[in-house]
Backbone bond lengths (Angstrom), bond angles and torsions (degrees), N, CA, C in turn:
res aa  C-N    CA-C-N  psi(-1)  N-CA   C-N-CA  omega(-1)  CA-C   N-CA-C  phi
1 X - - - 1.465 - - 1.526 109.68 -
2 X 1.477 104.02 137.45 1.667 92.81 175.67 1.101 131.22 -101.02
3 X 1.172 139.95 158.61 1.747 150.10 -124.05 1.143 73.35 -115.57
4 X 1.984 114.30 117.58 1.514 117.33 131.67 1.440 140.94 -24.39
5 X 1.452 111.99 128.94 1.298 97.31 -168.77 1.749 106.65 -127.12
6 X 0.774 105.75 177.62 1.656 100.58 -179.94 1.693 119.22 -113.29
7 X 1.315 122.24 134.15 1.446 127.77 -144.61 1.557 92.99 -52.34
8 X 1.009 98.79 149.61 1.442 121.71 165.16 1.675 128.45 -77.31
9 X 1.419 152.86 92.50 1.332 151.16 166.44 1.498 100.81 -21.41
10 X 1.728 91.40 100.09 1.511 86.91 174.70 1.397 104.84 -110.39
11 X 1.433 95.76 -158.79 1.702 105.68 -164.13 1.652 107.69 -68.36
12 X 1.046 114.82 -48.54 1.610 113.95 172.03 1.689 106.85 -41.20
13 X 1.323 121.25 -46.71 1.631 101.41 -169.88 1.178 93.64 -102.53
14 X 1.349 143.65 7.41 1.655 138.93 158.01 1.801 79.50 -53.59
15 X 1.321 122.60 -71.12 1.095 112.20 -129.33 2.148 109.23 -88.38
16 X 1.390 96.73 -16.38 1.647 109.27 147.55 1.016 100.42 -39.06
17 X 1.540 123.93 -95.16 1.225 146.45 -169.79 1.641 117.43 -22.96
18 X 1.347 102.13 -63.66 1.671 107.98 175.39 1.262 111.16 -70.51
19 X 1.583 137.28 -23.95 1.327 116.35 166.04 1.380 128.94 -18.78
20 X 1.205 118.64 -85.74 1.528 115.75 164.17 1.432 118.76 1.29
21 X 1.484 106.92 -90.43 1.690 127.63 179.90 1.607 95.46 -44.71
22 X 1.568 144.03 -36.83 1.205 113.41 178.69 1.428 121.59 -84.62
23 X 1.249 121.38 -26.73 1.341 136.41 179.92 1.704 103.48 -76.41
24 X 1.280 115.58 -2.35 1.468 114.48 149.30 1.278 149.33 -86.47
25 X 1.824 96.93 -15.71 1.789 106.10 176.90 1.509 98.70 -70.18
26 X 1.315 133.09 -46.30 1.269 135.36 -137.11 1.802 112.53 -77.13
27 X 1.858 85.10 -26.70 1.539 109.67 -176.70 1.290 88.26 -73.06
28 X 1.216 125.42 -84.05 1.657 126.62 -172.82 1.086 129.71 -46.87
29 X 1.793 116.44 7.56 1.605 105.05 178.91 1.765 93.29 -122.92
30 X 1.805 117.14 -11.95 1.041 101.67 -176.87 1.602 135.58 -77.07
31 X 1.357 124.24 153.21 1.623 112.41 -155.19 1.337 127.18 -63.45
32 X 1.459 99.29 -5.58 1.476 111.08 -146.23 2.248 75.73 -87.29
33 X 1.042 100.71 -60.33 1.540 118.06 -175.90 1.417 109.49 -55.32
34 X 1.686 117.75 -46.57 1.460 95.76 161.21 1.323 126.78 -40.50
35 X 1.557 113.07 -46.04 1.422 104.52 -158.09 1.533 100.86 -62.72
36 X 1.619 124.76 -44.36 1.443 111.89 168.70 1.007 108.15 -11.06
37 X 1.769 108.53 -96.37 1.865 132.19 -179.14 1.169 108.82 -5.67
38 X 1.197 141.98 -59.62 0.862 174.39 156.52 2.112 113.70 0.50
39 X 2.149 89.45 -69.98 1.184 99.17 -179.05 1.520 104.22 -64.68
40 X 1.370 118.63 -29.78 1.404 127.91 -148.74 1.280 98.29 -73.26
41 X 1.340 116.75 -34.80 1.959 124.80 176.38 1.029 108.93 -65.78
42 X 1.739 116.92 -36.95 1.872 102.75 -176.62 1.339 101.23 -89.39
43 X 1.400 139.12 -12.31 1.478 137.19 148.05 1.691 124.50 -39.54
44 X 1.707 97.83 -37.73 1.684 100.11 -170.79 1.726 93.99 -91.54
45 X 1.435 110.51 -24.77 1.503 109.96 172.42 1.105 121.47 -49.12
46 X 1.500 102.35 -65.26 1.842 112.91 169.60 1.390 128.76 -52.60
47 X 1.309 115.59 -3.92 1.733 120.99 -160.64 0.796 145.68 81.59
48 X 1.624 110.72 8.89 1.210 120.76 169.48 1.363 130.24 -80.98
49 X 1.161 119.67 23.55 1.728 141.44 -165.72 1.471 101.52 -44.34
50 X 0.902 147.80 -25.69 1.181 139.03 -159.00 1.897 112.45 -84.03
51 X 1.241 96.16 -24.32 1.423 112.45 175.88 1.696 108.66 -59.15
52 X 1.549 95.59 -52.37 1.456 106.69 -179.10 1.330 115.91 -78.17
53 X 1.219 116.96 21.06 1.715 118.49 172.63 1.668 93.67 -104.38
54 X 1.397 94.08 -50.76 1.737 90.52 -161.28 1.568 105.67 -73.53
55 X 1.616 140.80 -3.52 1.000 145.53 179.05 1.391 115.23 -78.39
56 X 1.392 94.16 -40.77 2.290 108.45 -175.88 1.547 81.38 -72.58
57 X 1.282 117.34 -67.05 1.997 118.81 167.06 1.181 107.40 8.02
58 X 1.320 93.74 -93.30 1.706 119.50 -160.33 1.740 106.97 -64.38
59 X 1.332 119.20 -56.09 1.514 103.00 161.29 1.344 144.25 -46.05
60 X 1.228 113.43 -43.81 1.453 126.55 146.35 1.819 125.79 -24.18
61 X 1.219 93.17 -44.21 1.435 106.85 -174.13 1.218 116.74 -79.94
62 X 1.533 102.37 -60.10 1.147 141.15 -173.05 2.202 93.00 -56.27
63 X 1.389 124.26 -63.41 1.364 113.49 -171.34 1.775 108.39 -91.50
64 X 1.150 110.72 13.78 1.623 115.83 179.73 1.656 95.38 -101.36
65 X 1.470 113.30 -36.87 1.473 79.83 164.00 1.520 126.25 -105.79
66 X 1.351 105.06 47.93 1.656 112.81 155.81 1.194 115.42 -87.06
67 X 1.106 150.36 -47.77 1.141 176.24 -72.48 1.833 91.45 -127.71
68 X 1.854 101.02 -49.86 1.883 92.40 -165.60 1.436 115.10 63.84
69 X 1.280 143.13 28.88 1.046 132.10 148.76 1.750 132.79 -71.84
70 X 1.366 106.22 -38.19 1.216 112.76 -173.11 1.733 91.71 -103.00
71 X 1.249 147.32 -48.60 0.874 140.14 154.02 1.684 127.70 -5.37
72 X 1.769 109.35 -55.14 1.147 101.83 169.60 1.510 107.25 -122.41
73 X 1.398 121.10 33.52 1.537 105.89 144.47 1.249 148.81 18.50
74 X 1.608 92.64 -77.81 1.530 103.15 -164.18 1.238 105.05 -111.08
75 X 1.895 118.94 -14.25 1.491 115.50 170.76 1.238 100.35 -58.15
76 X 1.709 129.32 -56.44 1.371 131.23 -160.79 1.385 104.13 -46.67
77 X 1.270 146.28 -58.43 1.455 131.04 171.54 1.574 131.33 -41.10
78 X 1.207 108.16 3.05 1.822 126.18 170.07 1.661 93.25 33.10
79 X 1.695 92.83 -132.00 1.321 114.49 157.83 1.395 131.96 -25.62
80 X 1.301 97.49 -50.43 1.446 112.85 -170.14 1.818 125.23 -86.80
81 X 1.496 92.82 33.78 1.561 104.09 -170.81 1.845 112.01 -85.25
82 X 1.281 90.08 -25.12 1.781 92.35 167.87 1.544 107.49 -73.23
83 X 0.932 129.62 -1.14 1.483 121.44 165.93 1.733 110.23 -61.70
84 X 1.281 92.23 -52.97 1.948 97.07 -176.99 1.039 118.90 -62.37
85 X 1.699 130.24 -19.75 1.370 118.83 174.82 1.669 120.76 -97.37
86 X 1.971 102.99 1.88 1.628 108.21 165.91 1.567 99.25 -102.10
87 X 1.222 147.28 27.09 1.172 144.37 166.78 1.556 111.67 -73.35
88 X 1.335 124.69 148.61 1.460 103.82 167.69 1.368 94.35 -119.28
89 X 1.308 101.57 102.63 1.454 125.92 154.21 1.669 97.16 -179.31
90 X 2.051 93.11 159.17 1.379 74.24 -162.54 1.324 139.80 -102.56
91 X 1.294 148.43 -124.15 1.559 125.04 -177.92 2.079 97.81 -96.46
92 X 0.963 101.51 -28.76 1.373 103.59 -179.30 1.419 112.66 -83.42
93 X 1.062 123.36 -27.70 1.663 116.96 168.21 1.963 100.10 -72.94
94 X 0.934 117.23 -50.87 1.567 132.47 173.65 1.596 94.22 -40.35
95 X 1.034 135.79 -65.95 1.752 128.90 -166.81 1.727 114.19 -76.25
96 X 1.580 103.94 -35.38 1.678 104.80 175.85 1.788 102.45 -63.73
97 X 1.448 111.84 -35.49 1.615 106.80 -179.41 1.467 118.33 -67.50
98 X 1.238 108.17 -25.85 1.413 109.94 165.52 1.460 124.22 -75.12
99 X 1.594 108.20 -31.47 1.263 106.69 175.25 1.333 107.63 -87.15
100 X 1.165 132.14 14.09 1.619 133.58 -174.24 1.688 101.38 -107.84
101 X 1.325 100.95 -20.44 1.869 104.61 167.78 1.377 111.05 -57.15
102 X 1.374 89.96 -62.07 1.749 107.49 -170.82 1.528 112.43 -59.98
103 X 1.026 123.77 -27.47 1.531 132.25 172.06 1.402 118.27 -68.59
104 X 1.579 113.35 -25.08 0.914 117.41 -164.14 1.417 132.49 -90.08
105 X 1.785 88.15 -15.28 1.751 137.64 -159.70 1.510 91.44 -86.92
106 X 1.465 110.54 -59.87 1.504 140.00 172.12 1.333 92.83 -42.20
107 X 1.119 136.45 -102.99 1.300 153.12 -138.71 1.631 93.44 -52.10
108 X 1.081 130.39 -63.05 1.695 121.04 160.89 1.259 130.18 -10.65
109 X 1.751 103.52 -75.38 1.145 107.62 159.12 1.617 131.07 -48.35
110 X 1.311 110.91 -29.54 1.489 96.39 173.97 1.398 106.53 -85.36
111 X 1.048 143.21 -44.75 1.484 145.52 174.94 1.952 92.82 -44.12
112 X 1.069 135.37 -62.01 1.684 120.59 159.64 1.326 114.98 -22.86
113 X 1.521 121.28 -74.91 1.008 138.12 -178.93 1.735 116.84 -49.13
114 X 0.925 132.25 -68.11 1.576 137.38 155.26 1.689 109.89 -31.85
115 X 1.681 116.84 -66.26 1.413 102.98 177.79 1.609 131.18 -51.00
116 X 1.724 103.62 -23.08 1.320 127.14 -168.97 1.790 93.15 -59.72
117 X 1.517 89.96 -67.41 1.807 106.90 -176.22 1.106 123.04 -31.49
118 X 1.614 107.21 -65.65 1.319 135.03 156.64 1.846 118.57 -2.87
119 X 1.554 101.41 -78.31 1.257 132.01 171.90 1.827 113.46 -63.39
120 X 1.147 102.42 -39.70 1.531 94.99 -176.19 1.955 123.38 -104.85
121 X 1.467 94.82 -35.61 1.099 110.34 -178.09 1.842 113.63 -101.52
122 X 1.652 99.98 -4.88 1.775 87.27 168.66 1.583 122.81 67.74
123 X 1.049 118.33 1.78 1.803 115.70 -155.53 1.869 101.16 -67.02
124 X 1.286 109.23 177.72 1.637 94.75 177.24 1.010 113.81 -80.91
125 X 1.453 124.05 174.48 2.101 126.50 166.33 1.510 96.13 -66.42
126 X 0.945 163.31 28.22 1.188 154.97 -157.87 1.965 95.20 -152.58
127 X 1.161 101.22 -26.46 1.826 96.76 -173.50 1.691 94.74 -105.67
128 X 1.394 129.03 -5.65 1.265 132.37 -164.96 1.541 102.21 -116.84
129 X 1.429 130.57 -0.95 1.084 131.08 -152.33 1.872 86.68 -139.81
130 X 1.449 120.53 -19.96 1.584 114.15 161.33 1.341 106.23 -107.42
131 X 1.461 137.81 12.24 1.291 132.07 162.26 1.351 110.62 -86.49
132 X 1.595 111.02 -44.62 1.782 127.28 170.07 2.123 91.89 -43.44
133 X 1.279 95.13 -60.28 1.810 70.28 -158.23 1.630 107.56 -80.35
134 X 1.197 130.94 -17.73 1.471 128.99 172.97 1.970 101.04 -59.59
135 X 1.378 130.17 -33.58 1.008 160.82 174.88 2.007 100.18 -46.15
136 X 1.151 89.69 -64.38 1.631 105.60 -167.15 1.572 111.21 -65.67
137 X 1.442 114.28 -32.33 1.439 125.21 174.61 1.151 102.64 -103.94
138 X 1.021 144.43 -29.64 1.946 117.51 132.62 1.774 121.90 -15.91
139 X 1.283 96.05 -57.48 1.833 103.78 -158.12 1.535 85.88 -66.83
140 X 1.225 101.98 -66.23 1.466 103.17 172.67 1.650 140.84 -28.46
141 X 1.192 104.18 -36.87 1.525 104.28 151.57 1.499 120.34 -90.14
142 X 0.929 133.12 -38.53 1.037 124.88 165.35 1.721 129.72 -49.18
143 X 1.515 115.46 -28.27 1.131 128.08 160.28 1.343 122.20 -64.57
144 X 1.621 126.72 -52.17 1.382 133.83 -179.71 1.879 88.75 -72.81
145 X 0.841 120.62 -66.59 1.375 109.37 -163.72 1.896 121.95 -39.39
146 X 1.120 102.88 -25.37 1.494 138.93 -176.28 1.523 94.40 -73.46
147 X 1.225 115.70 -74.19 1.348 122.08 -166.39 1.090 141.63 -57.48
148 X 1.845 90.48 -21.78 1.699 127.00 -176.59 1.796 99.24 -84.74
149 X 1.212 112.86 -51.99 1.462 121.25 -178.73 1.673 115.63 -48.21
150 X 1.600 109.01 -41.50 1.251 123.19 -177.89 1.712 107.81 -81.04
151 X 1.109 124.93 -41.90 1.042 111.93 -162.94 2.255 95.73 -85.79
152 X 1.160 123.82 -3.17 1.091 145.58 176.37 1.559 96.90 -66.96
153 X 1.730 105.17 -58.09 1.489 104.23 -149.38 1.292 95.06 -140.50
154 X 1.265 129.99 57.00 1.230 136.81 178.62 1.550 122.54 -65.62
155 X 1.317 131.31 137.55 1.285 138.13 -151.27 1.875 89.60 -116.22
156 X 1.368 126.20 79.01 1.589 101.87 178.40 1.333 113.58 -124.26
157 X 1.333 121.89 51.29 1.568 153.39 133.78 1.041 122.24 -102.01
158 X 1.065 113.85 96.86 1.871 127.41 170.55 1.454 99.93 -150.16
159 X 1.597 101.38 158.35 1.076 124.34 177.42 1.641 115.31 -130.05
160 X 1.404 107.23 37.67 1.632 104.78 166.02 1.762 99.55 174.64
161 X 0.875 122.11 159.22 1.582 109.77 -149.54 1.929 92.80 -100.19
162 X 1.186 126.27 -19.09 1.322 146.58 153.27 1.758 108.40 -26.41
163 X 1.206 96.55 -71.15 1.393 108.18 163.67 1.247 131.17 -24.50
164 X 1.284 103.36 -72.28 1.621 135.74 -169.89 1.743 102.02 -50.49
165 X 1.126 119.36 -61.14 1.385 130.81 151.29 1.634 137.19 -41.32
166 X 1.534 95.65 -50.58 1.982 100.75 -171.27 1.330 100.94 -88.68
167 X 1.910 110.82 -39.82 1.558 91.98 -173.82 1.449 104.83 -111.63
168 X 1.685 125.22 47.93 1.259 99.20 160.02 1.740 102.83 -129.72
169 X 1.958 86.41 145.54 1.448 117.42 -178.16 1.500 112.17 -38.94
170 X 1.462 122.32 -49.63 1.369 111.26 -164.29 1.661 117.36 -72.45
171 X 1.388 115.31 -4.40 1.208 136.77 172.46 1.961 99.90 -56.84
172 X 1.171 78.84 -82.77 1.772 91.15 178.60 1.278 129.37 -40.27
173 X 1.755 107.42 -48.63 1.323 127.79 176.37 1.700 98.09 -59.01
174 X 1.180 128.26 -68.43 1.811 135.44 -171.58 1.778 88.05 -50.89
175 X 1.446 133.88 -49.31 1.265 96.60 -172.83 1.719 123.47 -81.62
176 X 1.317 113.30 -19.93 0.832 127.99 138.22 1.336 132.85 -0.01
177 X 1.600 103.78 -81.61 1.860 121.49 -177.95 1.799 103.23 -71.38
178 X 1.578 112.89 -20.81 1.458 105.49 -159.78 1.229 100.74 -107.24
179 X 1.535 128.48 -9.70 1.674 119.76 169.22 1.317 94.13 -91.83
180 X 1.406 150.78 2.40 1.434 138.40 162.41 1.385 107.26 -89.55
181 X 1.141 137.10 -49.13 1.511 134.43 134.87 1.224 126.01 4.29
182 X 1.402 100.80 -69.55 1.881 112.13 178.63 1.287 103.48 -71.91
183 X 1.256 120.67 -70.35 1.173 103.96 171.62 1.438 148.22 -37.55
184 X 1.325 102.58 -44.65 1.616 107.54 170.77 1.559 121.96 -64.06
185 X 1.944 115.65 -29.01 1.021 122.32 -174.23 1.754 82.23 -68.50
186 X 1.450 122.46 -77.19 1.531 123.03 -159.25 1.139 99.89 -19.57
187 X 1.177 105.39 -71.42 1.491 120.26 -146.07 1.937 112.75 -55.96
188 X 1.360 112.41 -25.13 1.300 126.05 -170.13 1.868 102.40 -87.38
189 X 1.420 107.59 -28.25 1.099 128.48 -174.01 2.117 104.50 -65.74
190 X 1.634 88.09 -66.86 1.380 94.40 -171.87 1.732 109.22 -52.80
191 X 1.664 99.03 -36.84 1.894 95.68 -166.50 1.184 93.31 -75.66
192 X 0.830 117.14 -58.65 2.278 107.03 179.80 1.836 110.49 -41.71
193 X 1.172 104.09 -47.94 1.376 107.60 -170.34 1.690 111.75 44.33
194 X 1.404 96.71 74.41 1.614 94.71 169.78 1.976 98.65 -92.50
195 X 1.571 79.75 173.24 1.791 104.32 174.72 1.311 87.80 -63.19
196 X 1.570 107.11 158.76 1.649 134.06 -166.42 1.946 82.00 -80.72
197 X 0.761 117.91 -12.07 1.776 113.01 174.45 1.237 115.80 -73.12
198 X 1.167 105.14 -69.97 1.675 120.96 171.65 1.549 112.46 -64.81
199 X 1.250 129.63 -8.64 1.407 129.88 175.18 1.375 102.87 -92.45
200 X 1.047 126.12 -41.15 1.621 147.05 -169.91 1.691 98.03 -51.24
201 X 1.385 83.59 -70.37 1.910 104.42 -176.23 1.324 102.22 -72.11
202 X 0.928 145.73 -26.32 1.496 118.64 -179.07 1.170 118.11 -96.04
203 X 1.503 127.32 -32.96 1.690 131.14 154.69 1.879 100.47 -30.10
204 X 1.229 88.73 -63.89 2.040 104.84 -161.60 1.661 101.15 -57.91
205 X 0.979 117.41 -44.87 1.602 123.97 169.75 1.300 117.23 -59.15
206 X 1.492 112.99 -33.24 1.636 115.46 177.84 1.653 118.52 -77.32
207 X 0.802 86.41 -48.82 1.854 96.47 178.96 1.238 106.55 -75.09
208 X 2.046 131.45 -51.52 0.883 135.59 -159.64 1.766 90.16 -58.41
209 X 1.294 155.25 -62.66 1.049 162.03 166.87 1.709 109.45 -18.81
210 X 1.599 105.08 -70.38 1.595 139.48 -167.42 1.785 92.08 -51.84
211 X 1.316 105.13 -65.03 1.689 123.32 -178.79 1.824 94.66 -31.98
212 X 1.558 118.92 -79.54 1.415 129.24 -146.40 1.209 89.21 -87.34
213 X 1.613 151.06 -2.26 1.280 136.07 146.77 2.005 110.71 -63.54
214 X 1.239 108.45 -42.12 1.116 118.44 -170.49 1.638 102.75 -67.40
215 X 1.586 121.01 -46.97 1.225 127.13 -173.26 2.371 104.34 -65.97
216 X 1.147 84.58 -29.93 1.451 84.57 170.40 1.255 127.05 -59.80
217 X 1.383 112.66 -55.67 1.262 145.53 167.21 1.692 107.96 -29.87
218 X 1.453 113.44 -65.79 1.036 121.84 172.41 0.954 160.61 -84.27
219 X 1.649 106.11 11.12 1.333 148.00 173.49 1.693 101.89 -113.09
220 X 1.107 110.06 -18.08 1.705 104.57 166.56 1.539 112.38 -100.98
221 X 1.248 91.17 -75.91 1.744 100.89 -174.15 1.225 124.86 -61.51
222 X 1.879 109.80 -33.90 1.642 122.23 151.37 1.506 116.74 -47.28
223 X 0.914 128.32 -51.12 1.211 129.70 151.95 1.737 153.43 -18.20
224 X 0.992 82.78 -51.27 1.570 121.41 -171.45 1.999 95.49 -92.19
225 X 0.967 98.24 -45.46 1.618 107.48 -179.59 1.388 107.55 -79.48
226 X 1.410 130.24 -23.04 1.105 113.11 -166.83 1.946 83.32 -100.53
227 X 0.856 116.54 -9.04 1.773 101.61 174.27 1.407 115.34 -63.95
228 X 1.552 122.91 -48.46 0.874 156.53 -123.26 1.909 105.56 -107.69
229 X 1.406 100.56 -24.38 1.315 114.14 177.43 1.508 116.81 -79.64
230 X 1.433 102.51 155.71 1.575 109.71 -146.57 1.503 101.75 -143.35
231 X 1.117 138.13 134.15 1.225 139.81 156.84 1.614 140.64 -44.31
């Protein structure tokens, strides 16, 4: 007899998923948006670098949680959610792998986003190489935050995998919580206007904290919820 298995990421939500990342080249090459890019280079010229940390920041965040990957997680197993609790491995390695998708989706997009900069905006290896990691604990919340919402409010009745994605709430809600996020970080960023030092470190200190509260969270309480779930 053969061993249940759990659906596979197929090409239809590859290509959900990458929406985002494509509906981003077009933004970043069009003229109107260069000219933005543009100010933002004679901004990092002048010294105002710190702006341009919290901007790759806030986008990062802001289009990593479009994506809906970690968001609907655990809806995507519908039916097929008793598969994860006959797996032998355990429920907490099972949710970091899911959140290691979504990171992974993320991390793309910022590697877009960075090469974009790179090419248009010029910044140094040194301002592109602390946006990459302010970047990574972005994805990172945005992933646990995603994962927490879904396994909260999980959708696992559907009848077409379309669904699972377009009409569910925690989708919306996660982007929702993470463009107020970006925003609020920007925005707190620009009116303070600290040195790209003190902006650097205190973004990375905020999340770096926010992140391993969240990773707790979801290795306990994720946990506990995914036992507890029922058909």
């Amino acid at each position: 007899m053969d061993t249940p298995r759990s659906p596979h990421f197929s090409v239809s939500k590859w290509r959900e998923s990458s929406l985002p990342l494509i509906m981003l080249i077009p933004m970043l090459i069009s003229p109107e948006n260069a000219g933005d890019l543009k100010q933002v280079g004679e901004m990092l010229q002048s010294g105002n670098s710190s702006i341009f940390l919290v901007i790759i920041f806030a986008a990062a965040v802001i289009l990593s949680s479009m994506n809906g990957i970690s968001s609907t997680a655990i809806s995507r197993e519908g039916k097929n959610l008793y598969v994860i609790k006959y797996l032998p491995v355990s429920f907490k390695t099972q949710l970091m792998a899911k959140v290691l998708s979504a990171v992974v989706m993320g991390s793309l997009m910022t590697i877009i986003i960075l090469i974009a900069s790179a090419i248009l905006i010029k910044p140094s290896i040194y301002m592109l190489v602390a946006s990459g990691i302010l970047c990574i604990l972005g994805v990172l919340f945005t992933s646990f935050t995603g994962i927490l919402l879904d396994l909260n409010f999980p959708k696992l009745n559907w009848d077409s995998e379309q669904k699972v994605v377009k009409q569910n709430i925690t989708v919306m809600i996660s982007m929702l919580v993470c463009v107020c996020v970006g925003v609020l970080t920007a925005y707190m960023t620009i009116k303070i206007n600290p040195s790209e030092r003190n902006a650097f470190l205190s973004i990375f200190a905020i999340y770096l904290v926010i992140d391993f509260i969240l990773y707790y969270v979801v290795s306990t309480v994720g946990v506990k919820l995914i036992k507890k779930m029922k058909l």
